[in-house]
N, C-alpha and C positions, 0 to 999 in steps of 0.2 A: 504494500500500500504506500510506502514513503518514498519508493522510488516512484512508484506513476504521479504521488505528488511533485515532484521533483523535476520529473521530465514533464509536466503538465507547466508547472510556471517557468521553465526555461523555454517554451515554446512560447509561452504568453510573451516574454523576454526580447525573442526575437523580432516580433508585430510590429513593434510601436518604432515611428520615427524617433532620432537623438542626433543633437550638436554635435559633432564634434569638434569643430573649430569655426570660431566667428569674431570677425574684427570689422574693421571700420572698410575692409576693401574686398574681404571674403565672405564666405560663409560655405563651410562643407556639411551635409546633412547625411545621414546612415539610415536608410528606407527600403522598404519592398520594393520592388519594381514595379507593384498595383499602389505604390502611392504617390506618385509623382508630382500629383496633384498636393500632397498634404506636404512634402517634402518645399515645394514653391513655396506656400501660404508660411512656414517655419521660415522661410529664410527671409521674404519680403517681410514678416516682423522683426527677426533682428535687423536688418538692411534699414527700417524704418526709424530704427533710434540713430542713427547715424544720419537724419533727413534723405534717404537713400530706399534705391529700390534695387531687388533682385534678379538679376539674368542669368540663365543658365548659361554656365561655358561648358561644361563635360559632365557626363554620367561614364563613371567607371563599376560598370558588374565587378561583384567580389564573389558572388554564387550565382545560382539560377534563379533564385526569387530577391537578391539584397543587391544593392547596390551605391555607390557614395555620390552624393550626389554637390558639383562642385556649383556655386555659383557667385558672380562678385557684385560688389554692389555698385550701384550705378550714379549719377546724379538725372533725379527723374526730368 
């Protein structure tokens, strides 16, 4: 039982979009490749404390379903 707990939240784990780096001229996101959509909306908020907007420059796959998702920020 405490291992399908286990391998149940490490699967939760993997779902969710995450930062992993964001500054005033990037922003890299860690996403499904069905989130594309929610990976933009993360960075065009960080991109927005900085008076700034988000553009995609590269999607690098890391697996079948994840991928990093690079974008920099713009002046709009």
């Amino acid at each position: 039982m405490r291992f399908l707990i286990a391998l149940f939240t490490l699967l939760l784990c993997g779902c969710t979009s995450e930062v992993l780096l964001s500054d005033s001229r990037n922003v890299v996101i860690s996403a499904d490749l069905r989130r594309a959509d929610e990976a933009q909306a993360i960075a065009d908020q960080e991109c927005a404390a900085y008076g700034k907007k988000a553009s995609l420059m590269r999607e690098n796959s890391r697996t079948n379903v994840s991928a990093n998702y690079i974008f920099q920020c713009v002046t709009p």
